[in-house]
SERO-4910 file (N, C-alpha, C, O; in steps of 0.05 Angstrom, whole numbers):
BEGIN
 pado doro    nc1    nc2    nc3   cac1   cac2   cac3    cc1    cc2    cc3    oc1    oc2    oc3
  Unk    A   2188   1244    836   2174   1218    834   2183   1202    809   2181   1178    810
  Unk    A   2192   1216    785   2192   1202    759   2222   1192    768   2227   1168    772
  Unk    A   2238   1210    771   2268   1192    786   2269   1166    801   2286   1148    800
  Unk    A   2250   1168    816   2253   1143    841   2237   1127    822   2242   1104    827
  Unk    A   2216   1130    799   2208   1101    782   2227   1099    766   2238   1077    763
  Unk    A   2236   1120    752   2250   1103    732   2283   1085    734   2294   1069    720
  Unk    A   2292   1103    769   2323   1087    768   2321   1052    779   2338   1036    770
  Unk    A   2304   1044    793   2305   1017    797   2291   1002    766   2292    977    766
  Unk    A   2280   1013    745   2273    993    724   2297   1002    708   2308    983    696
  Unk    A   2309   1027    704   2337   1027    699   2351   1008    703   2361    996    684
  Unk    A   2355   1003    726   2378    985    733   2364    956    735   2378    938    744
  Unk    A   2342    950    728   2339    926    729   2337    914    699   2326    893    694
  Unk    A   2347    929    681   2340    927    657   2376    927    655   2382    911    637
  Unk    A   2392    935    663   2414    937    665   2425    906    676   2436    887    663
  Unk    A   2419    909    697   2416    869    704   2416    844    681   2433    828    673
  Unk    A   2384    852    673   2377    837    658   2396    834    637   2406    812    634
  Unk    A   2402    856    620   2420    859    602   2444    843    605   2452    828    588
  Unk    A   2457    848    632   2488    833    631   2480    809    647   2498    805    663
  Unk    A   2467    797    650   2462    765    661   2472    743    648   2483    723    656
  Unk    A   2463    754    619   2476    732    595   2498    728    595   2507    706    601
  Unk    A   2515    750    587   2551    746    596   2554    732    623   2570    713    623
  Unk    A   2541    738    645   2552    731    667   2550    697    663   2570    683    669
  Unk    A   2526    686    654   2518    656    649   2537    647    627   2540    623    624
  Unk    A   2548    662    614   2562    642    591   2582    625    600   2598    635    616
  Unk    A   2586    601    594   2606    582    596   2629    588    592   2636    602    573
  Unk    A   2647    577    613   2673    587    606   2685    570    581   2670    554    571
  Unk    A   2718    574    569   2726    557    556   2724    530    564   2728    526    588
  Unk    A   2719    511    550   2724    480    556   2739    466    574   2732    450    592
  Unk    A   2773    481    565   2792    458    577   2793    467    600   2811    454    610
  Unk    A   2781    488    626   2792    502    640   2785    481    669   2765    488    681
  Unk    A   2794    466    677   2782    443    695   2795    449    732   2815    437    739
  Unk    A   2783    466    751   2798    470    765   2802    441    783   2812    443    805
  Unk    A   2798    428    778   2798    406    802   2783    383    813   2786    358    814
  Unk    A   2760    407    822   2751    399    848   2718    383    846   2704    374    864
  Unk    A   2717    385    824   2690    368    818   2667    386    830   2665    411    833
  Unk    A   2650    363    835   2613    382    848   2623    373    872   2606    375    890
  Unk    A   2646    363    880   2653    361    911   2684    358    924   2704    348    912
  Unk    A   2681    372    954   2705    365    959   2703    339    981   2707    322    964
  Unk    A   2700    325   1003   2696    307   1022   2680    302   1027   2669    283   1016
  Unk    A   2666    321   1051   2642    311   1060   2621    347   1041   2596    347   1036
  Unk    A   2635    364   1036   2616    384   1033   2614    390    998   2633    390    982
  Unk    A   2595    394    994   2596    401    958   2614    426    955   2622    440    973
  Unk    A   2619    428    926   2633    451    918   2615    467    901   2593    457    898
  Unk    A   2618    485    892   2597    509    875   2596    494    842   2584    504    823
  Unk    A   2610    469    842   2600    462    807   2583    440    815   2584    426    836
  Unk    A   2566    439    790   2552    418    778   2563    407    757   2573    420    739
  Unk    A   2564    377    756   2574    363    724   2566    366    706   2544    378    708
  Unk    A   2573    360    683   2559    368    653   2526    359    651   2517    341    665
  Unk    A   2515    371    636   2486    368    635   2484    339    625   2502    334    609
  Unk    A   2467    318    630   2473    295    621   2470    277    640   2454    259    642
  Unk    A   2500    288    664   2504    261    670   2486    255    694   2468    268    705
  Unk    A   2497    228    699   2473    217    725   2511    200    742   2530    186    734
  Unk    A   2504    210    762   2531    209    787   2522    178    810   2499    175    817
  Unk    A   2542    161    817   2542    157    841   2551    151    844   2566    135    833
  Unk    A   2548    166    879   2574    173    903   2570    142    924   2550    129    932
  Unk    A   2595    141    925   2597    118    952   2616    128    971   2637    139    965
  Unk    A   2601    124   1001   2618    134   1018   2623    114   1041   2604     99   1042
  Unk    A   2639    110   1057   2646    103   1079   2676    106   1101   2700    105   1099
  Unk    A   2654    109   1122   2676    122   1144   2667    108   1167   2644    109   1177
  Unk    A   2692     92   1175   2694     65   1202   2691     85   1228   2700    108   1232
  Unk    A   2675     69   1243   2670     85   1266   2688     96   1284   2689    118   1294
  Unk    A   2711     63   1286   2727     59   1310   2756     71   1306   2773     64   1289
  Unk    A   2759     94   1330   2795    102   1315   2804     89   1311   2797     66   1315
  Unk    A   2832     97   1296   2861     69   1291   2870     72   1325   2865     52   1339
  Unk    A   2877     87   1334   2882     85   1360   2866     70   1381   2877     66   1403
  Unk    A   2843     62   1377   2824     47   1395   2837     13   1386   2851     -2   1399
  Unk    A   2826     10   1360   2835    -11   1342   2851    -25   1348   2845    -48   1356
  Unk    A   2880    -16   1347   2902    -29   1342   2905    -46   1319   2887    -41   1303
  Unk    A   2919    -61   1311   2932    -88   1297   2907   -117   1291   2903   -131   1271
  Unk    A   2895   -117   1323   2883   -142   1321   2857   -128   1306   2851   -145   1289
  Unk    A   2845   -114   1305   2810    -98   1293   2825    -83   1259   2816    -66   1244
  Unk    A   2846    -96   1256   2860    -73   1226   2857    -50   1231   2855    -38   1210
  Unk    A   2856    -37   1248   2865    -10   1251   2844      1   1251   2846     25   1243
  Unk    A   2813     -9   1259   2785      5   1245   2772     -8   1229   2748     -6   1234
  Unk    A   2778    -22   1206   2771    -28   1184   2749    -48   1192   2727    -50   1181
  Unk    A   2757    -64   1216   2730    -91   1225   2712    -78   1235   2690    -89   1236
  Unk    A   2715    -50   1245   2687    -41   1261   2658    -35   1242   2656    -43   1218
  Unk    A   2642    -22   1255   2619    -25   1249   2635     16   1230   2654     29   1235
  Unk    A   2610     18   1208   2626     38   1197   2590     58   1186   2569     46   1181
  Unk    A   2593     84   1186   2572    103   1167   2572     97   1130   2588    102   1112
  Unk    A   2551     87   1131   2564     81   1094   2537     96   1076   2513     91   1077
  Unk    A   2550    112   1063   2529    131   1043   2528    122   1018   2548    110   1009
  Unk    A   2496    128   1000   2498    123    983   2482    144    959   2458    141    957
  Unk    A   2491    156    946   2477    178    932   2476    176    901   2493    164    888
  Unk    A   2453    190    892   2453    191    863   2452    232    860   2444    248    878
  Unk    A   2462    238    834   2457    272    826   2462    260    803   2478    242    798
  Unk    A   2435    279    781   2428    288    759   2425    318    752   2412    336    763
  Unk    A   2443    317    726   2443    337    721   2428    344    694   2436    343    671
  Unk    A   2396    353    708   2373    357    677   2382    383    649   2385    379    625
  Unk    A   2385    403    661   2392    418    655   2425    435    666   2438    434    687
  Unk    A   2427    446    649   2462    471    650   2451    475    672   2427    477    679
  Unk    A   2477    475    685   2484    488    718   2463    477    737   2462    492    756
  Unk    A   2445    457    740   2423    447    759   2422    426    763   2410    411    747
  Unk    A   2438    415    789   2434    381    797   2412    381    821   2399    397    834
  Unk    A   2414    360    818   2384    339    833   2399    317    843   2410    300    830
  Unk    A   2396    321    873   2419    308    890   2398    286    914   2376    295    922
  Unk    A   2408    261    922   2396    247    935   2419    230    954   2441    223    945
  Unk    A   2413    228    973   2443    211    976   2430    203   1020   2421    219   1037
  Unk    A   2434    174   1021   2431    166   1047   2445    156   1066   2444    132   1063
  Unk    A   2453    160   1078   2477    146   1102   2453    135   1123   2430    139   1130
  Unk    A   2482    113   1127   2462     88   1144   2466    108   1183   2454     99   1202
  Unk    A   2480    127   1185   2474    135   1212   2447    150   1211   2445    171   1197
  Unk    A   2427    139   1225   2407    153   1225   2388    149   1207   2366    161   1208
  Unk    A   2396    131   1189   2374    128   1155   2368    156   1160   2349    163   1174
  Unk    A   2385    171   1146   2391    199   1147   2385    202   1103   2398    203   1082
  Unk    A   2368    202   1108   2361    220   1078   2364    249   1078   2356    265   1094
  Unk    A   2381    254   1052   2387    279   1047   2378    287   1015   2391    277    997
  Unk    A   2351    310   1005   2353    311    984   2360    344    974   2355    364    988
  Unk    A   2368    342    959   2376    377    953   2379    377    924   2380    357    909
  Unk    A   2382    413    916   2376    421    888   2406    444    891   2410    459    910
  Unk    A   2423    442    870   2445    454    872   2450    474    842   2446    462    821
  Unk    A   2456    492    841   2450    511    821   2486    531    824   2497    539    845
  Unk    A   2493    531    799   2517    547    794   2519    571    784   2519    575    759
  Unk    A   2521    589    803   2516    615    790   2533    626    768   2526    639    749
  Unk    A   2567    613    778   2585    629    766   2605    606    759   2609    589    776
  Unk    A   2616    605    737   2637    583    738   2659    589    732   2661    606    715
  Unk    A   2681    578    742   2714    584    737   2725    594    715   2710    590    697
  Unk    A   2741    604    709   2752    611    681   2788    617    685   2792    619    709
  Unk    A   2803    619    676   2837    613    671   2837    649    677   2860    656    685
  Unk    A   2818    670    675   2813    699    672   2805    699    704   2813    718    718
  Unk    A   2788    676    718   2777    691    736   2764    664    754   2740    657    753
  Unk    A   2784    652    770   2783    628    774   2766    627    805   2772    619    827
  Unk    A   2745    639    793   2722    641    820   2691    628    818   2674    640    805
  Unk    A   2686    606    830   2662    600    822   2648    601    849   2660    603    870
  Unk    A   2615    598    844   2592    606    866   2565    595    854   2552    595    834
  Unk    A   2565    588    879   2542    569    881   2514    565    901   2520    564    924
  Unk    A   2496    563    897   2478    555    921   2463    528    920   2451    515    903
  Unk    A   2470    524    949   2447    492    946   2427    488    977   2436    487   1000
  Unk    A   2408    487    970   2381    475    987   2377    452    989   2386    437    972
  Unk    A   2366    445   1007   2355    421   1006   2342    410   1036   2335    430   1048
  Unk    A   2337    388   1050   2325    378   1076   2337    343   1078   2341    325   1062
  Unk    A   2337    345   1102   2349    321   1112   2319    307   1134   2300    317   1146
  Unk    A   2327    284   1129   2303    261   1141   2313    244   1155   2320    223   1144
  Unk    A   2318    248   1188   2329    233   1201   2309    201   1201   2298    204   1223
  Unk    A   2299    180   1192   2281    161   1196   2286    141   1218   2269    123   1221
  Unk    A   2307    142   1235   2322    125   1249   2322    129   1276   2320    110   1292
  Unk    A   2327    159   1284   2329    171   1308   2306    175   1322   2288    184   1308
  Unk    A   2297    171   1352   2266    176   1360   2274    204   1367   2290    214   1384
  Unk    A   2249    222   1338   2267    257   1350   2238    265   1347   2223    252   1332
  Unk    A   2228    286   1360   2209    304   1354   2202    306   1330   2181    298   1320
  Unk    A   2222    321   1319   2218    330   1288   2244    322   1266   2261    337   1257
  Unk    A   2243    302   1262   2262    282   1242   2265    299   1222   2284    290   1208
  Unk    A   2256    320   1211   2257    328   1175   2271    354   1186   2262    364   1207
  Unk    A   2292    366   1174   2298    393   1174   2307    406   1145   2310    390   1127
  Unk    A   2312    429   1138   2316    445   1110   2343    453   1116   2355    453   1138
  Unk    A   2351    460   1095   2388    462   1098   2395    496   1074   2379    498   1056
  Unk    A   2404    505   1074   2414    525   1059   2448    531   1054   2461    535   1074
  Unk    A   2460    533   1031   2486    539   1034   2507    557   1010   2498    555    987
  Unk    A   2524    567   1012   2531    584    999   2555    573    995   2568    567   1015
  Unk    A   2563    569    971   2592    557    961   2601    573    944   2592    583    923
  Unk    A   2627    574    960   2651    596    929   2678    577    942   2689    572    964
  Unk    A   2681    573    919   2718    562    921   2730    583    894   2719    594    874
  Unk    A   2758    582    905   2782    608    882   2805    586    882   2811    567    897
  Unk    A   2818    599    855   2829    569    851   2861    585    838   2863    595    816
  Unk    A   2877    585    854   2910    599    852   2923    586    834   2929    563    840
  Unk    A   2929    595    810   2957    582    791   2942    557    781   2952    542    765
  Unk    A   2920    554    791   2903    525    775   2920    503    790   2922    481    779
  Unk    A   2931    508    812   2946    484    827   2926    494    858   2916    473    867
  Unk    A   2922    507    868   2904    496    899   2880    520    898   2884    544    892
  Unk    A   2858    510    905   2832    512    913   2827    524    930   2847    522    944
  Unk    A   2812    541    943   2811    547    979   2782    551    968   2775    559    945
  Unk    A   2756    540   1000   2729    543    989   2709    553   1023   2717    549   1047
  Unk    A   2694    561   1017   2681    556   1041   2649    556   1034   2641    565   1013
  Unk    A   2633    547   1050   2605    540   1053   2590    549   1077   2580    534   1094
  Unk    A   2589    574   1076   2573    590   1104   2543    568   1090   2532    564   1068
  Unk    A   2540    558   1124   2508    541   1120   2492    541   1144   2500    537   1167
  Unk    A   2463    547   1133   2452    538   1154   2427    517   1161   2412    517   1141
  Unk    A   2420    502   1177   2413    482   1185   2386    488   1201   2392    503   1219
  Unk    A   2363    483   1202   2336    489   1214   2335    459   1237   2325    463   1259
  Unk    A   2343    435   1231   2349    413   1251   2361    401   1251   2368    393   1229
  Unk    A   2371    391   1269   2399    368   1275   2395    354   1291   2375    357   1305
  Unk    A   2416    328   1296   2394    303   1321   2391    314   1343   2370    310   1355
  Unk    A   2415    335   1356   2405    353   1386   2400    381   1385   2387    391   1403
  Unk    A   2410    400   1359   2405    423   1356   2381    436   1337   2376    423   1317
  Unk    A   2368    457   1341   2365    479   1326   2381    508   1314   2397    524   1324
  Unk    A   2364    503   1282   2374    531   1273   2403    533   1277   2405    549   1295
  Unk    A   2424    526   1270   2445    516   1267   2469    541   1240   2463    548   1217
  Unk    A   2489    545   1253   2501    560   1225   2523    553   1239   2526    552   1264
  Unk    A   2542    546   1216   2572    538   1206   2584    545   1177   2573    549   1155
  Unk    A   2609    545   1184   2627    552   1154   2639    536   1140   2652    548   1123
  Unk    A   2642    514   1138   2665    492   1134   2678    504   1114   2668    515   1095
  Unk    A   2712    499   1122   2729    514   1095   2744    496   1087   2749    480   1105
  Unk    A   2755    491   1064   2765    467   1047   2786    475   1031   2785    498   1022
  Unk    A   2803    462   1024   2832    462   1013   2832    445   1001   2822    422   1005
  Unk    A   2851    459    976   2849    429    950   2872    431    934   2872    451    918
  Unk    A   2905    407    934   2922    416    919   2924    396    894   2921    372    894
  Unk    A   2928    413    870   2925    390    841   2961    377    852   2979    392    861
  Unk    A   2962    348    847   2989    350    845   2998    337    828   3021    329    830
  Unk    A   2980    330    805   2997    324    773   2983    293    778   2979    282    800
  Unk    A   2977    282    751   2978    267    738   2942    254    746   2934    233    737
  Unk    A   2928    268    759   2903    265    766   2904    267    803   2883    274    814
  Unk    A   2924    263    816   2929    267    839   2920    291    866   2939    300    880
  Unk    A   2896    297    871   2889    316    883   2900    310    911   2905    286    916
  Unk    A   2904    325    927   2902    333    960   2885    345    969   2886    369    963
  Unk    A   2861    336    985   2839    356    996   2834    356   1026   2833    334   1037
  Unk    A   2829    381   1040   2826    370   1068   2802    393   1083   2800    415   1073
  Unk    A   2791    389   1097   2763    404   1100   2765    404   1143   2774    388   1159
  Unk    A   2751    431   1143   2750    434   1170   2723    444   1180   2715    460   1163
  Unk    A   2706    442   1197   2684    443   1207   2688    455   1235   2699    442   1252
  Unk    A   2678    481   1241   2688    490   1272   2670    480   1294   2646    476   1292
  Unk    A   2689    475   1323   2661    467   1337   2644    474   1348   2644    499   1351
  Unk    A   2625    462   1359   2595    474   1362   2603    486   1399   2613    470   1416
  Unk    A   2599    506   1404   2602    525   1425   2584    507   1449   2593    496   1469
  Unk    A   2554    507   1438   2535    495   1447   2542    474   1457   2536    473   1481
  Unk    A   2557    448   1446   2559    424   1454   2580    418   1472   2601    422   1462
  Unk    A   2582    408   1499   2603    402   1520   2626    390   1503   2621    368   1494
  Unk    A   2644    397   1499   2666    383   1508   2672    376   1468   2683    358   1456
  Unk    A   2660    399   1460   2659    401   1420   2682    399   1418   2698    406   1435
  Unk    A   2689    384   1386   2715    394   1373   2714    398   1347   2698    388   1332
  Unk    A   2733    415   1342   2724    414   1302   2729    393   1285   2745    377   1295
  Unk    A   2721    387   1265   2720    368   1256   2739    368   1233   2737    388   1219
  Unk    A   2761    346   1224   2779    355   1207   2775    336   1195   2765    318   1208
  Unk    A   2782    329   1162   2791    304   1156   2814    319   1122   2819    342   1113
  Unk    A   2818    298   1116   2837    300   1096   2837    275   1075   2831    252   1082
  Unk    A   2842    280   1054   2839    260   1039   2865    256   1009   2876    276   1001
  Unk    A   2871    229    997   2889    232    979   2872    217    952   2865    193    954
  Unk    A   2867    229    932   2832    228    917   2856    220    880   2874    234    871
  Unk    A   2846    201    872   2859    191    834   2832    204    824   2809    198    830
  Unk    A   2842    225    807   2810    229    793   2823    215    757   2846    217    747
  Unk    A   2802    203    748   2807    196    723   2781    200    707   2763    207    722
  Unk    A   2775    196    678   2751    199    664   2731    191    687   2731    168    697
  Unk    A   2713    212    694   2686    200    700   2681    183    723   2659    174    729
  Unk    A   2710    178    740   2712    169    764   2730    180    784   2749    192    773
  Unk    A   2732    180    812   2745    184    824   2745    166    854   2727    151    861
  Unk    A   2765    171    866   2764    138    883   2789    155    905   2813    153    900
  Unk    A   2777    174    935   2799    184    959   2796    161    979   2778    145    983
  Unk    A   2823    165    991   2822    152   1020   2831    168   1040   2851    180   1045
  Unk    A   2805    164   1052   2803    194   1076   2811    180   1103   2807    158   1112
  Unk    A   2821    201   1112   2827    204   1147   2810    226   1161   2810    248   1150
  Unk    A   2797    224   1181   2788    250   1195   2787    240   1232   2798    223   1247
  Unk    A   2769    258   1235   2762    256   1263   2732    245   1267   2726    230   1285
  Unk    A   2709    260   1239   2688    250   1248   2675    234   1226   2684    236   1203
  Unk    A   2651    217   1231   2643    202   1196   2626    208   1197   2610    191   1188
  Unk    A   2611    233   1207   2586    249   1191   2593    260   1163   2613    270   1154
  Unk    A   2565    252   1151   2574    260   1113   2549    276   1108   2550    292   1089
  Unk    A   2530    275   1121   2504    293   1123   2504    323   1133   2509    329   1157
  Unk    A   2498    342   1111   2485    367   1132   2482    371   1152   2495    389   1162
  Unk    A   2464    356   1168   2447    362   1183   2471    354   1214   2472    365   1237
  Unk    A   2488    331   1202   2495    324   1229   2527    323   1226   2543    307   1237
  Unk    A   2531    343   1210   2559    358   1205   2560    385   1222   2573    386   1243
  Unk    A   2551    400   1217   2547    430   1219   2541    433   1253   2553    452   1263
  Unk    A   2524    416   1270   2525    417   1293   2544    400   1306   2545    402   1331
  Unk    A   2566    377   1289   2582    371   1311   2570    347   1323   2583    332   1338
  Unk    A   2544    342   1318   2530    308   1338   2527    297   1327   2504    290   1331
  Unk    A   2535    287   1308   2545    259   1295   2558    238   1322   2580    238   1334
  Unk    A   2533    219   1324   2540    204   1341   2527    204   1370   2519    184   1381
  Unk    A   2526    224   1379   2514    247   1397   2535    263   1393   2524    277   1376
  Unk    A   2553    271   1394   2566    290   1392   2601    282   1385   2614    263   1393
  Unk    A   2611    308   1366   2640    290   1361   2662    312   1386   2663    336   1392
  Unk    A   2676    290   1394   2690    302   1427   2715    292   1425   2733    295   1442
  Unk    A   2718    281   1402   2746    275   1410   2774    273   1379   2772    254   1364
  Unk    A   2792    289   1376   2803    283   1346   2824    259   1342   2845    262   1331
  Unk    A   2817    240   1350   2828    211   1338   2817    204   1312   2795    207   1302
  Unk    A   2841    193   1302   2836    179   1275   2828    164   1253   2845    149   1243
  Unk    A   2801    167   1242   2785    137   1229   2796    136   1204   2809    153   1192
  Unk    A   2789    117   1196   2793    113   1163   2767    112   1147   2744    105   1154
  Unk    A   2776    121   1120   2749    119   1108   2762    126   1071   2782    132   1059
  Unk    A   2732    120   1066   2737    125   1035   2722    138   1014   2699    131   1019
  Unk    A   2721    151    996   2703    158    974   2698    145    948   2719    147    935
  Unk    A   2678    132    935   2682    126    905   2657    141    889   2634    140    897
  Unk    A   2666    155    868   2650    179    852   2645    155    821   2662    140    810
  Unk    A   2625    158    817   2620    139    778   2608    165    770   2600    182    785
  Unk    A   2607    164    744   2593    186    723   2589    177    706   2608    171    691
  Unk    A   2555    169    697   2540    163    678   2534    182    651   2522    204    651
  Unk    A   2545    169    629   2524    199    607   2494    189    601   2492    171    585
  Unk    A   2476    197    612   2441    190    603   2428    203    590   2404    203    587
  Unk    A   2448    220    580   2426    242    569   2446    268    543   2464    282    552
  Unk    A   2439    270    517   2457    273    505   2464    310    511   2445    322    521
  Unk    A   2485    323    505   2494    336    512   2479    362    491   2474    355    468
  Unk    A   2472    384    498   2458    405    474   2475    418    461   2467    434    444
***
């Protein structure tokens, strides 16, 4: 009996003990990339404590292929346009808000960094929560909770690879929902990223496809500014992960779209 009490406070005292190392900050200059995001899905960092973020998004409804010449290729159509704020109160903890006009789709979540990159060990991990508020859609139950697990590894400090096993409690046609989206990210000098993200499709949905897009992203001080191509212009949780964005995404033709990132300092650094 004294064995079986004392090895679990053993080892949780053992825990306790190396937690600190595990939390310490890496060196400064060690920057893999990829920000608190890659496209449409977050990455496992949070920005420096301090800042206050916002994201602008938009993605045109209408393919270039539907389009043509006379509609600019997409650009006249009617388009999903997001708009988000994240604060970061404390080390490693943002406070994320952000709404797209499909659906007056509110999304709020809390994102926490367990582990962060280092030039020794270029693996970071992350978890983020949060719930989405469809206000737009006539649904049963408009509000759902979201859960997700982020680790991106980062090769030679030139490309990224990440994934986000997530799951989803509602979506505009599904329940209880799980997906992986995996993401790719190449540095290619002078602030120049390459990123491109895939979403598999929903089994459930007739006639599903996965969802791809790709993007060519200038990151500079405290801003960054991609122009994305994909298949679908869901930017939400909720109506990513099942694929019905829209009612459902069925087909991989080409939209255009864009990202713009600002970074505020509000708050002085400890």
């Amino acid at each position: 009996m004294k064995t079986t009490t004392i090895a679990p406070f053993a080892l949780a005292l053992t825990l306790v003990a190396a937690f600190p190392l595990a939390a310490e900050d890496p060196p400064p200059d060690f920057d893999p990339g990829y920000g608190d995001r890659f496209l449409q899905t977050a990455s496992p960092l949070v920005n420096d404590q301090g800042l206050l973020q916002a994201l602008f998004t938009h993605r045109f409804n209408q393919p270039v292929n539907e389009a043509g010449g006379n509609n600019l290729f997409g650009l006249d159509s009617g388009a999903n346009i997001g708009l988000g704020l994240s604060w970061v109160p404390v080390d490693r903890l943002a406070v994320e808000a952000y709404r797209a006009s499909s659906g007056g789709d509110y999304e709020f979540a809390l994102k926490y960094t367990f582990l962060k990159p280092t030039r020794e060990l270029p693996l970071a991990v992350g978890l983020r929560a949060g719930m989405n508020w469809l206000t737009k859609y006539e649904l049963d139950e408009k509000v759902g909770g979201f859960g997700q697990a982020l680790i991106a590894y980062t090769f030679a400090e030139k490309l990224t690879v990440a994934a986000a096993p997530t799951y989803v409690s509602n979506t505009p046609l599904f329940t209880d929902v799980w997906n992986v989206p995996l993401m790719a990210q190449l540095r290619l000098g002078k602030g120049f990223l390459a990123t491109g993200e895939y979403v598999f499709a929903n089994d459930d949905l007739p006639d599903s496809v996965g969802q791809w897009s790709f993007a060519l992203e200038k990151s500079v001080w405290r801003h960054r500014f991609a122009v994305w191509v994909g298949n679908s212009a869901a930017t939400t949780v909720d109506q990513i992960m099942a694929a019905d964005y829209g009612g459902g995404v069925t087909d991989s033709n080409l939209r255009l779209g864009f990202n713009i990132v600002r970074q505020f300092e509000i708050g002085k650094k400890p």
